[in-house]
C-alpha positions as CSV (number, residue, x, y, z in Angstrom):
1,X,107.6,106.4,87.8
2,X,110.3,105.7,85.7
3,X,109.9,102.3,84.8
4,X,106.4,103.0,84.1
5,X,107.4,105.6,81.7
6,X,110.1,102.9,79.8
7,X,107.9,100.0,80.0
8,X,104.6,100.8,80.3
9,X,103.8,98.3,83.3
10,X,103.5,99.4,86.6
11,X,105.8,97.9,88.9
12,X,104.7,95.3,91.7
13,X,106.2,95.1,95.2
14,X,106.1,93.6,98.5
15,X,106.5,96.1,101.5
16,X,107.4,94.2,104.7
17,X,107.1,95.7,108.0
18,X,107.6,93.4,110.5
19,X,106.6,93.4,114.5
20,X,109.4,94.1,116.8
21,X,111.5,95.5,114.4
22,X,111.8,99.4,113.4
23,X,113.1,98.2,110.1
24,X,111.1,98.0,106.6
25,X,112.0,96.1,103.5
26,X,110.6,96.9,99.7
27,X,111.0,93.8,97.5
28,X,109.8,94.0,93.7
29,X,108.1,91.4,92.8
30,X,109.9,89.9,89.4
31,X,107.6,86.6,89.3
32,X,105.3,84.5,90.9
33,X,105.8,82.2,93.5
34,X,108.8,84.4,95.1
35,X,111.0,83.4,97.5
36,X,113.9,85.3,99.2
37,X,115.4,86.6,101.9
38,X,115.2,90.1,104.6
39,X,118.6,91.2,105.4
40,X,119.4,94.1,107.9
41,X,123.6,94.8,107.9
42,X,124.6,91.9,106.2
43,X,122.7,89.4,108.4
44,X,119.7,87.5,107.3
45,X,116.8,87.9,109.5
46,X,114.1,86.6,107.6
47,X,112.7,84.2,104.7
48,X,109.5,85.0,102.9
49,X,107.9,82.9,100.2
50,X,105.7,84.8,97.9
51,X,102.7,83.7,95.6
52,X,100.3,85.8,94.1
53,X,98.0,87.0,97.1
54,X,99.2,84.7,99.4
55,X,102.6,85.5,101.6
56,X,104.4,84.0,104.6
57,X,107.4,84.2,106.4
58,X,109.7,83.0,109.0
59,X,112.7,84.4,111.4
60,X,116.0,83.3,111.4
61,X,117.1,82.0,114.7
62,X,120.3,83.2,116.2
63,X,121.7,79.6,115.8
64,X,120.9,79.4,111.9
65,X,117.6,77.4,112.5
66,X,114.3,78.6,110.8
67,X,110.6,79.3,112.6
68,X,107.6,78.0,111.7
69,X,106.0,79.9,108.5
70,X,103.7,82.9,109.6
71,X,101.1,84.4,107.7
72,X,101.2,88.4,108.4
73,X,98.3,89.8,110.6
74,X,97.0,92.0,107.1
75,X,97.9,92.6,103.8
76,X,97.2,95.6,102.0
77,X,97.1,96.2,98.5
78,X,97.3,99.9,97.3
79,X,97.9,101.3,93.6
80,X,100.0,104.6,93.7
81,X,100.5,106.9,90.3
């Protein structure tokens, strides 16, 4: 990895893949607690809030509103070279 070669740290992300959608989203993972939004074409579709090993998130309604906060089914936490 190239960061890994200029820095020496490995870089962290988040990789959300979320139920009903065939969409994926890779967020690095800059500091701890995170929170930000999922966009797909300009549109927000989802908020997560990050914090070390813990995650949730929640849809955006079609009228602006917010879900309840979800806790993905699993997390998965893999270390690639």
């Amino acid at each position: 990895m190239r960061e890994f070669e200029r820095t020496g740290i490995y870089p962290e992300y988040l990789l959300f893949n979320m139920p009903g959608t065939r969409q994926s989203w890779k967020i690095k993972i800059k500091h701890t607690p995170q929170k930000g939004v999922l966009n797909s074409k300009g549109k927000v579709l989802y908020e997560y809030s990050f914090d070390e090993n813990f995650c949730k998130f929640r849809k955006v309604n079609a009228d602006g509103t917010y879900s309840e906060w979800m806790e993905p089914e699993f997390i998965i936490t893999e270390m690639r070279d």
